[in-house]
KESEBA-720575 format. One line per field, with one value per residue: residue number from 1; residue in three letters; x, y, z of N, C-alpha, C in turn. Coordinates in steps of 0.2 Angstrom, whole numbers, plus 2048, in hexadecimal, padded with zeros to 3 digits. Example, Ala and Ser with C-alpha at 12.3 -4.5 7.8 and 13.67 -1.06 7.14 Angstrom:
<pts>
num	[1 | 2] .
residuo	[ALA | SER] .
n_east	[842 | 840] .
n_north	[7E4 | 7F5] .
n_up	[827 | 823] .
ca_east	[83E | 844] .
ca_north	[7EA | 7FB] .
ca_up	[827 | 824] .
c_east	[842 | 840] .
c_north	[7F0 | 800] .
c_up	[827 | 827] .
</pts>
This chain:
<pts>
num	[1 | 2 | 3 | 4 | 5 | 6 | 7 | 8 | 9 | 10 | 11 | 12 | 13 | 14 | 15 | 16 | 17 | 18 | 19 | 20 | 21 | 22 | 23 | 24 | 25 | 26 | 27 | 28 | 29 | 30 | 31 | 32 | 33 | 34 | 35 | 36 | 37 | 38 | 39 | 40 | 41 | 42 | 43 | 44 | 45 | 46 | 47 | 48 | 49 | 50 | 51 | 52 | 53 | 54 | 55 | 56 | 57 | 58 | 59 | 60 | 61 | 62 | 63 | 64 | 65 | 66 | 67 | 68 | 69 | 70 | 71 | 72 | 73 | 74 | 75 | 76 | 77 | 78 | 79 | 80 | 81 | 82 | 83 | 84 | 85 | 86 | 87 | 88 | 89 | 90 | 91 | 92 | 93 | 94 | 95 | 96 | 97 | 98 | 99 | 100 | 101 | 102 | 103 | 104 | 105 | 106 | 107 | 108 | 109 | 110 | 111 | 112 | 113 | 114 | 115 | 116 | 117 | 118 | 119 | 120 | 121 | 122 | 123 | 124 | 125 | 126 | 127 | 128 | 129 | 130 | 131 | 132 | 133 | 134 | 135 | 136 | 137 | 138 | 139 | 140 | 141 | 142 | 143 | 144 | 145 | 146 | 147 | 148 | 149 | 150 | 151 | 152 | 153 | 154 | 155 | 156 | 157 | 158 | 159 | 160 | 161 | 162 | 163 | 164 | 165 | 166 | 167 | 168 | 169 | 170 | 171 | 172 | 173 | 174 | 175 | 176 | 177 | 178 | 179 | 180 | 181 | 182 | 183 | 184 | 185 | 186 | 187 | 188 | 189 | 190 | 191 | 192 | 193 | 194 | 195 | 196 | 197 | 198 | 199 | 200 | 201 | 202 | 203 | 204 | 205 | 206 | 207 | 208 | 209 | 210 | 211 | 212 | 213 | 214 | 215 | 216 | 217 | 218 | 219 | 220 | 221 | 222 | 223 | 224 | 225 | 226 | 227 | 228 | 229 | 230 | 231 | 232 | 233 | 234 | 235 | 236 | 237 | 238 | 239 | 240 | 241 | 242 | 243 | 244 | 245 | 246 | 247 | 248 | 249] .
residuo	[UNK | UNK | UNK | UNK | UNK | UNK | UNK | UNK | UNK | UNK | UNK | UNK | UNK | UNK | UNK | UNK | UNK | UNK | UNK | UNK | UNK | UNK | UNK | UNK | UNK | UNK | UNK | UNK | UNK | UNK | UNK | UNK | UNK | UNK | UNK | UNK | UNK | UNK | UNK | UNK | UNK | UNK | UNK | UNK | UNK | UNK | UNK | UNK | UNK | UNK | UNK | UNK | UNK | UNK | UNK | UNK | UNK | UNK | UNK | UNK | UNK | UNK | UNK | UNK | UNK | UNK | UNK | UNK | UNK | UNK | UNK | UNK | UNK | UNK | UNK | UNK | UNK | UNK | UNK | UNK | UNK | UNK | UNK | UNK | UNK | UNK | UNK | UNK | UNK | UNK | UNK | UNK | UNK | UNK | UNK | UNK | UNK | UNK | UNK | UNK | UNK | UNK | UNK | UNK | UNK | UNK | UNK | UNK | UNK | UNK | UNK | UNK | UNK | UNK | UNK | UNK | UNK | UNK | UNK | UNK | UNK | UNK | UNK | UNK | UNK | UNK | UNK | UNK | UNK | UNK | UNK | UNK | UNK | UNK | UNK | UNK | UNK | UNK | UNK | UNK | UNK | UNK | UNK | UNK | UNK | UNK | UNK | UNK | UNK | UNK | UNK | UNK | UNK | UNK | UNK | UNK | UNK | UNK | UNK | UNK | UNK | UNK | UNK | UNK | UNK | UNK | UNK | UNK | UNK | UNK | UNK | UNK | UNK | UNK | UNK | UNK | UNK | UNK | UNK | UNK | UNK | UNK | UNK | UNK | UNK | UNK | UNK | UNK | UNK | UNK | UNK | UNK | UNK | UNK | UNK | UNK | UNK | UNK | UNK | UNK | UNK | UNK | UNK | UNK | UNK | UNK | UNK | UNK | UNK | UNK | UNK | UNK | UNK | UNK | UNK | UNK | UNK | UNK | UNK | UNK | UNK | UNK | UNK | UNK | UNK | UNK | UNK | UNK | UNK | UNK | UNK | UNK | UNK | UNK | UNK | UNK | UNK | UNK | UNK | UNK | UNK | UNK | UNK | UNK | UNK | UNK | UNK | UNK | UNK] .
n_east	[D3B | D3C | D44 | D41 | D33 | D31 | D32 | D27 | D1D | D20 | D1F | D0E | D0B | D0F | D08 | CFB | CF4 | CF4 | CEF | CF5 | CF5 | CF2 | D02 | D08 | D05 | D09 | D17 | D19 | D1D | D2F | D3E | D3F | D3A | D37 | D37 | D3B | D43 | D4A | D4F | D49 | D4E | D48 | D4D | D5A | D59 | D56 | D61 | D6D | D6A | D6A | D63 | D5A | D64 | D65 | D6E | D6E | D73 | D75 | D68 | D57 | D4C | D3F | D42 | D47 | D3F | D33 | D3A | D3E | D30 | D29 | D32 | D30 | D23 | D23 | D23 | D32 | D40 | D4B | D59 | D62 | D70 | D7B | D71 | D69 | D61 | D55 | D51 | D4F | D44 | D38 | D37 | D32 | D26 | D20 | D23 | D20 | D2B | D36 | D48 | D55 | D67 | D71 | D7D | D84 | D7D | D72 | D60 | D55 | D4B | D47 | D40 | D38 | D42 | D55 | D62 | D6C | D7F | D8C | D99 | DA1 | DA2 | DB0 | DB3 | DBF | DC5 | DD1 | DD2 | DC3 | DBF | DBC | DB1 | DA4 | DA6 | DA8 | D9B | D94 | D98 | D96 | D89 | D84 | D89 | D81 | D75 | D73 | D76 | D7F | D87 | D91 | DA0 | DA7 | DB6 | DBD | DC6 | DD5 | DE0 | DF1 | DF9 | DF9 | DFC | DF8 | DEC | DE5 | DEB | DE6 | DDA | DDC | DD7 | DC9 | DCA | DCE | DC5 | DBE | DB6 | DB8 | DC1 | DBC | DC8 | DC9 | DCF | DD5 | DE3 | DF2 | DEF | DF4 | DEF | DE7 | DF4 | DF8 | DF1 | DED | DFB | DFA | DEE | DE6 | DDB | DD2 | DD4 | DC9 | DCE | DCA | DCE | DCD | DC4 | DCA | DD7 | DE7 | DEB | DF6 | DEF | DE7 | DD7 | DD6 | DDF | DEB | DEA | DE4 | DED | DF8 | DF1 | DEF | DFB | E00 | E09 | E06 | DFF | DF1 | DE6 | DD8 | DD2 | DC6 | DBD | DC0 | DB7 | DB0 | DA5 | D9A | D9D | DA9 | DA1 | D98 | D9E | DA6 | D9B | D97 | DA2 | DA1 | D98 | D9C | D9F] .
n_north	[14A | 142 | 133 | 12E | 130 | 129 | 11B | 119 | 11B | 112 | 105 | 107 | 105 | 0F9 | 0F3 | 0F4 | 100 | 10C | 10E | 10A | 112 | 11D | 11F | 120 | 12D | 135 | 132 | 13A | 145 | 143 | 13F | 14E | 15D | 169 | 178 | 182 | 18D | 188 | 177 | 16C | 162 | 154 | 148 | 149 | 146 | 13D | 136 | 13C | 140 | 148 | 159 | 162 | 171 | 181 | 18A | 19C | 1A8 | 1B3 | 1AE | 1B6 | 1BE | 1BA | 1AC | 1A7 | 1A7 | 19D | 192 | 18D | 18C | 182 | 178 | 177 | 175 | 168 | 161 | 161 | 165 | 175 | 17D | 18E | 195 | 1A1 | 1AE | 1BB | 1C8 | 1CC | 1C2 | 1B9 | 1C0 | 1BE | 1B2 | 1AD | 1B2 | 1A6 | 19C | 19B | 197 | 196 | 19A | 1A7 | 1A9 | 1B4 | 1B7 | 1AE | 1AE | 1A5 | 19D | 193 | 187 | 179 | 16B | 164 | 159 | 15B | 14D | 14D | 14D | 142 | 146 | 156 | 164 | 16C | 17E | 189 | 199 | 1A2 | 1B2 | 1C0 | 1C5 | 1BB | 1B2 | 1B4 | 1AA | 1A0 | 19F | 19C | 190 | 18B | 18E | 184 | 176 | 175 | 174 | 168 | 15E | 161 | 162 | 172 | 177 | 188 | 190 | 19F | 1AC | 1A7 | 1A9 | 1A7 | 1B2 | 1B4 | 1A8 | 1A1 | 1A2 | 198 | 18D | 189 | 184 | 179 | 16B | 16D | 16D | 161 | 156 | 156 | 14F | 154 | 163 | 171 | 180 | 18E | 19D | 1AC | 1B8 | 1B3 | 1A5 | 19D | 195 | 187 | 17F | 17E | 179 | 170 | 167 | 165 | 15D | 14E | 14B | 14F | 15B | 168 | 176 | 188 | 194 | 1A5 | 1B5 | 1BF | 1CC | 1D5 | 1DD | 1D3 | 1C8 | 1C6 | 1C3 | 1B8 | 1AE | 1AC | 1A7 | 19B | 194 | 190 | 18A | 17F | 17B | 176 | 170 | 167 | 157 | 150 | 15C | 161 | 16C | 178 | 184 | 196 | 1A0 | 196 | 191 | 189 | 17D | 177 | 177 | 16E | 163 | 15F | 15B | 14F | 147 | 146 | 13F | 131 | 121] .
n_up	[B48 | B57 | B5E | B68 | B64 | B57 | B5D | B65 | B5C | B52 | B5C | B60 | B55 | B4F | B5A | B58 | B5A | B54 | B44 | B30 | B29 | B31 | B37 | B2B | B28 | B32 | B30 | B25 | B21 | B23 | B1B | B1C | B1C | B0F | B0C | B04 | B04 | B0D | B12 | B1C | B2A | B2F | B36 | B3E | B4A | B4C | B45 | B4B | B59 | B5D | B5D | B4F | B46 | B46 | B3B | B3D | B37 | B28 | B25 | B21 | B2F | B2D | B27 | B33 | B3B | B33 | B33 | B40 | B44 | B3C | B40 | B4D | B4D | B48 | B55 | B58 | B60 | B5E | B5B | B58 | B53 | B53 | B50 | B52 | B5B | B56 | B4F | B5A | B60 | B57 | B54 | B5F | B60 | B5B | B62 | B72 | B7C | B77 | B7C | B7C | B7B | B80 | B80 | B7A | B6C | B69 | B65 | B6E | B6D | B77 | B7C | B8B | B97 | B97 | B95 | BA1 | B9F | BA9 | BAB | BAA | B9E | B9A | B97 | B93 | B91 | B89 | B8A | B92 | B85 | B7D | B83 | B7D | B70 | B79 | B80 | B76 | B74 | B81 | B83 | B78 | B7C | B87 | B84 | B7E | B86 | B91 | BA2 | BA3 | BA8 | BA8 | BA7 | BA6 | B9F | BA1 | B9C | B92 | B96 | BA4 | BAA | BB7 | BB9 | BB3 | BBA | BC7 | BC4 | BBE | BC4 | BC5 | BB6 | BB2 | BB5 | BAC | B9D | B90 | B8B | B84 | B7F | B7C | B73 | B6E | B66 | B65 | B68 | B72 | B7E | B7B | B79 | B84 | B8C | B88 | B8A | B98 | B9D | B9A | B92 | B83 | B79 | B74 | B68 | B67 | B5A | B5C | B56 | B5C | B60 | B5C | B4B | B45 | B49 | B3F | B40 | B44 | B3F | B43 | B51 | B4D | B44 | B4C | B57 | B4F | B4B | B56 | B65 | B6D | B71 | B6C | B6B | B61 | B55 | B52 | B45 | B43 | B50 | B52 | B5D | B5E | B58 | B5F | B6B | B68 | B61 | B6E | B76 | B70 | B74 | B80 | B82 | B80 | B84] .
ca_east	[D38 | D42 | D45 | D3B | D2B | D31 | D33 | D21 | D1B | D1F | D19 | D08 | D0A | D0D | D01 | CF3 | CF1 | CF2 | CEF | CFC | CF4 | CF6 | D09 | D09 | D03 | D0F | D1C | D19 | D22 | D32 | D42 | D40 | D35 | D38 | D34 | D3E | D4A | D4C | D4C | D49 | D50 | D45 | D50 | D5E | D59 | D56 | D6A | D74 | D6B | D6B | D5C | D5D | D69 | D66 | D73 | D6A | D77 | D74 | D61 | D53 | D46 | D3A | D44 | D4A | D3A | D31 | D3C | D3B | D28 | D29 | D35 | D2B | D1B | D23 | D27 | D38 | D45 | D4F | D60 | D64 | D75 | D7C | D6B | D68 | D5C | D4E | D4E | D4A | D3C | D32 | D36 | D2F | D1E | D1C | D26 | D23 | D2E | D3E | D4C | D5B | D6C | D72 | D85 | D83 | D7A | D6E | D5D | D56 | D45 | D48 | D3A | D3B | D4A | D59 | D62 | D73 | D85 | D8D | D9F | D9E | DA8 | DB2 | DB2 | DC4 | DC7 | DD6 | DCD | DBE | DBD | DB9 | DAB | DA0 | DA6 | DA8 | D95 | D8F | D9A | D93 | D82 | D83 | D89 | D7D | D6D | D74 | D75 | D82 | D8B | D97 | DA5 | DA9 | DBB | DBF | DCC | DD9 | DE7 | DFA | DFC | DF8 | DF9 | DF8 | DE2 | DE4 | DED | DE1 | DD3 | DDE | DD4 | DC3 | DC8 | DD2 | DC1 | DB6 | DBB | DBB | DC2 | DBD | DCA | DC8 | DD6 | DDA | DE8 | DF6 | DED | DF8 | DEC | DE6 | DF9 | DFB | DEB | DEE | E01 | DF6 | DEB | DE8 | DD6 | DD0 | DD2 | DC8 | DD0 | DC5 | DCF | DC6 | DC8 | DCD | DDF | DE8 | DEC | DF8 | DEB | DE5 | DD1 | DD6 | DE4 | DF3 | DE8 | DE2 | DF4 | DFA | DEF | DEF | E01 | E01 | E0F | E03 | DFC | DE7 | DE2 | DD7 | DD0 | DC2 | DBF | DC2 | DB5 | DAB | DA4 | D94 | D9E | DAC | D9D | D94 | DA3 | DA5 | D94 | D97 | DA8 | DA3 | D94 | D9F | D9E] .
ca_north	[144 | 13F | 12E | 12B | 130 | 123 | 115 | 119 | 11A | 10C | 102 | 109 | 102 | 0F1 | 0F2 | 0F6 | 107 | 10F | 10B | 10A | 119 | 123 | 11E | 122 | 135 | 139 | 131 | 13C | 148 | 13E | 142 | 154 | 161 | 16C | 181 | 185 | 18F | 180 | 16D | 16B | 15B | 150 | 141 | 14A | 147 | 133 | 133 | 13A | 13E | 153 | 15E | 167 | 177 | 186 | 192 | 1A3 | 1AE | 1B2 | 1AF | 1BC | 1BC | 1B5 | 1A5 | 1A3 | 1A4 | 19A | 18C | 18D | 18C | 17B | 172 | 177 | 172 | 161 | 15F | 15F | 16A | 177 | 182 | 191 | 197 | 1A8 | 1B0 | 1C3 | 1CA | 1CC | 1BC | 1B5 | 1C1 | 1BD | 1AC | 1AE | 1B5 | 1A0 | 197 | 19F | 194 | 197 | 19E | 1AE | 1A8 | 1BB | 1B8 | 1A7 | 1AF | 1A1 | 199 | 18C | 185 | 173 | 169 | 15D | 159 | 159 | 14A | 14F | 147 | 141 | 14B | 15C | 165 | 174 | 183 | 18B | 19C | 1A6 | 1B7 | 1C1 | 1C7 | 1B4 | 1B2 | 1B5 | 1A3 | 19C | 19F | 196 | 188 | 186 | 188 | 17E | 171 | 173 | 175 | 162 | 15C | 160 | 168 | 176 | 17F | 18D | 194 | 1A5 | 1B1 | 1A5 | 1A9 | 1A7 | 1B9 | 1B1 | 1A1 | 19F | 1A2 | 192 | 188 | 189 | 182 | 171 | 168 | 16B | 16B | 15A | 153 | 157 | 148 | 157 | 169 | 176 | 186 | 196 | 1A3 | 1B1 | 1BA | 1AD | 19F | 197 | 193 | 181 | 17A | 17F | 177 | 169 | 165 | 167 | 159 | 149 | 14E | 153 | 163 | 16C | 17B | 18C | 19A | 1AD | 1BB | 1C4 | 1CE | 1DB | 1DC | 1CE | 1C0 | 1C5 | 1C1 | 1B0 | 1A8 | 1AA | 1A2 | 194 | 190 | 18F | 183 | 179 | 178 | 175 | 168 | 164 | 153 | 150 | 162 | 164 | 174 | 179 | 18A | 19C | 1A0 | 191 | 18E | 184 | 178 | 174 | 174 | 166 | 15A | 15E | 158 | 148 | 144 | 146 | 13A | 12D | 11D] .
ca_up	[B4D | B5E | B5E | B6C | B61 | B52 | B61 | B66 | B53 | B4E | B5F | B5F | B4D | B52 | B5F | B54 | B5E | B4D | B3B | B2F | B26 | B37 | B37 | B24 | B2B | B37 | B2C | B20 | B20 | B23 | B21 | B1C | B15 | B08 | B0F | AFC | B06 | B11 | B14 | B26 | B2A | B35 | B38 | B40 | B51 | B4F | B44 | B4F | B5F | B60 | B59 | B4A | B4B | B40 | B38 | B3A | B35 | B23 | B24 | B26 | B34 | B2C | B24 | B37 | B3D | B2F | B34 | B46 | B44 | B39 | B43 | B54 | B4C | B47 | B58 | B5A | B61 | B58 | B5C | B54 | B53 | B4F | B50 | B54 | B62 | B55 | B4D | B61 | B62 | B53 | B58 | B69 | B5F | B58 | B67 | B78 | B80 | B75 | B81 | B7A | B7F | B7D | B7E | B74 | B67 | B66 | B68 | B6E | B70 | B79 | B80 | B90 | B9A | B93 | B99 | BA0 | B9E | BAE | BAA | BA6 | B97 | B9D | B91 | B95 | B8E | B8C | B8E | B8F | B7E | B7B | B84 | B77 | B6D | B7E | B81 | B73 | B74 | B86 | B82 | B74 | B7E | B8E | B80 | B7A | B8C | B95 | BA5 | BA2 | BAD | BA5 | BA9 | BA3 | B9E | BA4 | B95 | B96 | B99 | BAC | BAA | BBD | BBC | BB3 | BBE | BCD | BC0 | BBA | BC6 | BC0 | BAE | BB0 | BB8 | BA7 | B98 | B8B | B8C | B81 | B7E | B76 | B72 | B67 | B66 | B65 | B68 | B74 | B80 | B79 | B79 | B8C | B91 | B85 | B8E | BA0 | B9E | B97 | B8F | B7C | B7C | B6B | B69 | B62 | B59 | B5C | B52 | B61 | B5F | B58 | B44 | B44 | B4A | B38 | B41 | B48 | B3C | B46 | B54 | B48 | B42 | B54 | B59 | B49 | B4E | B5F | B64 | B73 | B6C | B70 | B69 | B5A | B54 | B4C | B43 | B49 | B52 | B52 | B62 | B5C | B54 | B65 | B6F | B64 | B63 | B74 | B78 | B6C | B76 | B86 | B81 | B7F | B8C] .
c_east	[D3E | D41 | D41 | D33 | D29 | D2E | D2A | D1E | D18 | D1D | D12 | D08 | D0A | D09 | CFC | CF0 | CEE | CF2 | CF7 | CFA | CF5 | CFE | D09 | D0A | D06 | D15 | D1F | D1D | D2C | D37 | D42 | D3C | D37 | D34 | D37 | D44 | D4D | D49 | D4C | D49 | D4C | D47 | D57 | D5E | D5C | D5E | D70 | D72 | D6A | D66 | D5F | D62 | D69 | D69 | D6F | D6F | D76 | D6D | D5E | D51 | D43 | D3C | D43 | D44 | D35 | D35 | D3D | D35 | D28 | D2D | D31 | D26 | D1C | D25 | D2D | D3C | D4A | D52 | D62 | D6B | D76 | D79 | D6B | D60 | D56 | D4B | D4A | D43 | D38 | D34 | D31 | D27 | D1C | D1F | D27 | D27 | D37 | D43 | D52 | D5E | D6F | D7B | D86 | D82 | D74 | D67 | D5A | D4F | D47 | D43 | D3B | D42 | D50 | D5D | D6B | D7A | D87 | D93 | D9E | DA2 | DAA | DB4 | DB7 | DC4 | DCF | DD5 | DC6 | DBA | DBB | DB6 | DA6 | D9F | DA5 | DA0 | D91 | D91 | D96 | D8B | D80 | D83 | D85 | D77 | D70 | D76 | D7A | D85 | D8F | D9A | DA7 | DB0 | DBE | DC3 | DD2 | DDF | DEF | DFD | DFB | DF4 | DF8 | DEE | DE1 | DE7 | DEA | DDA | DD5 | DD9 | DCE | DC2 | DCA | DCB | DBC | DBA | DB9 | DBD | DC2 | DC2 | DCA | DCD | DD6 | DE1 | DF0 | DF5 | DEF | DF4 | DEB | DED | DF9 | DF8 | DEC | DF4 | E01 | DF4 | DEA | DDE | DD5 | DD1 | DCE | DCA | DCB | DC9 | DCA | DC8 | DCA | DD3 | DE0 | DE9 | DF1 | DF6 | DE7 | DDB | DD1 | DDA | DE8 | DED | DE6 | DE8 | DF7 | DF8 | DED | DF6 | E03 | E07 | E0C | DFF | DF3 | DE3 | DE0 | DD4 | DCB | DC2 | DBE | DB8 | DAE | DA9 | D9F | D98 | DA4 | DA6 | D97 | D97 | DA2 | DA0 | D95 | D9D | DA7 | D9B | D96 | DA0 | DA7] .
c_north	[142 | 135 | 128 | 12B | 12A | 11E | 113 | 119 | 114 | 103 | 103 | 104 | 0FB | 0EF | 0F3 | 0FA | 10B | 10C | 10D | 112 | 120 | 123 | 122 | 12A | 137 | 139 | 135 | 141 | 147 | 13F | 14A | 157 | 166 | 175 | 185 | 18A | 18B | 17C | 16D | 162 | 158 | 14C | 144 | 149 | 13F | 130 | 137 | 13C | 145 | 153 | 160 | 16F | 17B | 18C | 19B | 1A8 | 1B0 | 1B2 | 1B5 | 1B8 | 1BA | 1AF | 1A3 | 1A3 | 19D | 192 | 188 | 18A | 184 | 177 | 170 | 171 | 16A | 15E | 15E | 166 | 16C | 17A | 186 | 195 | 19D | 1AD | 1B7 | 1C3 | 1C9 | 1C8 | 1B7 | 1BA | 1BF | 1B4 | 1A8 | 1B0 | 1AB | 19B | 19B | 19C | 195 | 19C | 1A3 | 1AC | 1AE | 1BA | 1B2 | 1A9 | 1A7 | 1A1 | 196 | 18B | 17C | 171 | 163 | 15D | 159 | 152 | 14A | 148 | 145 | 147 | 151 | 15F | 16C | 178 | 187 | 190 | 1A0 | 1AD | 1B9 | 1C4 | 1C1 | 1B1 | 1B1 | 1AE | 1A1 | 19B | 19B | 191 | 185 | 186 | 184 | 177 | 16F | 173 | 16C | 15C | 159 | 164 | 16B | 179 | 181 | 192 | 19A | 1AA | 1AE | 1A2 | 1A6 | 1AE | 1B8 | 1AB | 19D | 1A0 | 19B | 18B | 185 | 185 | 17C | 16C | 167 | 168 | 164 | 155 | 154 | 151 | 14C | 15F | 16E | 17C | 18A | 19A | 1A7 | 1B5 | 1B4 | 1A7 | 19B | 195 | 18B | 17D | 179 | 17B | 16F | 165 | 161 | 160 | 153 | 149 | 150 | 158 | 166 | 175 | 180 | 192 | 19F | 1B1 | 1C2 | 1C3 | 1D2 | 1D8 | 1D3 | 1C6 | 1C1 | 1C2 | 1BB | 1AD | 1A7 | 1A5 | 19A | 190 | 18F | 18A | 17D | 176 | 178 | 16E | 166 | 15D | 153 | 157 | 161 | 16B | 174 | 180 | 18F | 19D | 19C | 18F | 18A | 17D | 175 | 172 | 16C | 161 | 15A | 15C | 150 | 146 | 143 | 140 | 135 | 128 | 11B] .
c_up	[B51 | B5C | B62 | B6A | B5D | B58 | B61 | B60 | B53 | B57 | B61 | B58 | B4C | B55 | B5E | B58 | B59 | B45 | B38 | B2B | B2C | B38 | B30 | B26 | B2D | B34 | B27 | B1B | B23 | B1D | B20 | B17 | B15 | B0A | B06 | AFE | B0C | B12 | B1C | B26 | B30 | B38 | B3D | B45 | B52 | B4B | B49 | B57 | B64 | B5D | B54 | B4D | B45 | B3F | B37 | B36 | B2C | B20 | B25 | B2C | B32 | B2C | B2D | B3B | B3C | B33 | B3A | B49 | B40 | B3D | B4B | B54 | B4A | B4F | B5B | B5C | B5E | B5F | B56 | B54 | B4E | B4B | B54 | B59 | B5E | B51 | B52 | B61 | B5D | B52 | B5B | B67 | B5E | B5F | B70 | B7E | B7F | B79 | B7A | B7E | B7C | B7A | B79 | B6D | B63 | B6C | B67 | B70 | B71 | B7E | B85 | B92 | B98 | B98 | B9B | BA1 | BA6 | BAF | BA7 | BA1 | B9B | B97 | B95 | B8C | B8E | B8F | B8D | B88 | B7C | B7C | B80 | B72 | B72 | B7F | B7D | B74 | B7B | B85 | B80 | B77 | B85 | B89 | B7F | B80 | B91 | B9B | BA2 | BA6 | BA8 | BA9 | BA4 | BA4 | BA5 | B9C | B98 | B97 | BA3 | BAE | BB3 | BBE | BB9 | BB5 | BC3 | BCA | BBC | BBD | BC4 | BB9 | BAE | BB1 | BB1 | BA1 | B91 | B8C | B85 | B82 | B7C | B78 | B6B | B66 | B62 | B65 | B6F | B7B | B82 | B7A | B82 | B90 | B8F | B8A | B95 | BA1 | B99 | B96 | B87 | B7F | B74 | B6D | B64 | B5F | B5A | B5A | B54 | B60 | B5A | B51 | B42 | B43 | B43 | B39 | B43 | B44 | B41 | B4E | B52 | B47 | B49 | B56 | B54 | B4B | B54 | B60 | B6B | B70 | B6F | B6E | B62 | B5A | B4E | B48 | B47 | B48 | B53 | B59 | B64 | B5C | B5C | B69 | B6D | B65 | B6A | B78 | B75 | B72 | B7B | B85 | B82 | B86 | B8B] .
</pts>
């Protein structure tokens, strides 16, 4: 339930639009029902303000259907993260609206406008192997309603593609970066600008990046101040905060 449904609910209810047995009904299932392989939370939207957001990876098809089909039907808008092509088409059989973000690996059925930020969040990569995180984090954070530039494969192997792009990024009030290898990305951008920056290791790089630690411990110790970090390969998770922070009045 969005918050704007409650509002209207519970004014009809005062209004003696409807009974309190018809609020009781809608109420009812409130805050979450019970699938036995999952609680589908229905308050999520009216505590913090986002949709629900579902972990596919790990589920079947069905489950990630199944729950798809229950959150639709209550109305509200879902996000699937780290979802495979054929969990969107048998999707796409109960939601013909739901979109496939291919390089994201998500999807997304969202109803009505989204209503966007003024500032936009810049998704800075250091190369194209990184794309892939980068994509979720952006769509994440355009499904959650915001601009994004996207600047890519702009590493310190030629840190001069990211010098020409200060400007834009200085102009956004949070800076997503993603890196594998060495990491060193996030410090350089951090030094740059007087912006958050959340930094994403990737488990892009030869044997030494060990699948993203030596980028993780790199940008855990950055001597850049203003950089956090979340986990390797996490690009749901920067694009979320990064949505919360660029909320911020």
């Amino acid at each position: 339930m969005k918050r704007q449904e409650l509002e209207k609910l519970l004014t009809d209810l005062q209004g003696g639009e409807i009974s309190v047995e018809q609020a009781i009904e809608k109420l009812k299932y409130m805050p979450f029902s019970d699938l036995g392989f999952a609680r589908i939370d229905h308050h999520r939207e009216i505590r913090t303000g986002y949709p629900e957001i579902i972990f596919c990876q790990g589920k079947t098809i069905e489950q990630v259907k199944l729950i798809f089909s229950h959150i639709i039907t209550s109305g509200q808008d879902v996000i699937g993260t780290r979802a495979n092509e054929e969990m969107y088409e048998a999707v796409k059989e109960i939601a013909p609206d739901a979109v496939w973000h291919t390089e994201a690996r998500i999807i997304s059925n969202v109803t009505g406008p989204v209503n966007l930020q003024d500032t936009p969040i810049a998704i800075v990569t250091a190369g194209t192997s990184d794309i892939p995180v980068a994509e979720e984090a952006a769509v994440t954070a355009e499904l959650l309603g915001n601009n994004v530039i996207r600047i890519y494969d702009a590493g310190v192997a030629g840190i001069h593609r990211l010098m020409d792009k200060l400007p834009e990024i200085r102009s956004c009030k949070v800076v997503v970066v993603i890196a594998g290898m060495e990491g060193a990305l996030a410090s350089v951008v951090g030094g740059l600008i007087d912006k958050p920056v959340i930094a994403v290791p990737t488990s892009v790089g030869y044997g030494a990046n060990f699948h993203g630690i030596s980028a993780l411990l790199a940008m855990l110790t950055s001597c850049a101040a203003g950089v956090s970090v979340v986990n390797i390969d996490n690009g749901f998770g920067a694009g979320y905060n990064a949505s919360m922070i660029n909320r911020l009045k």
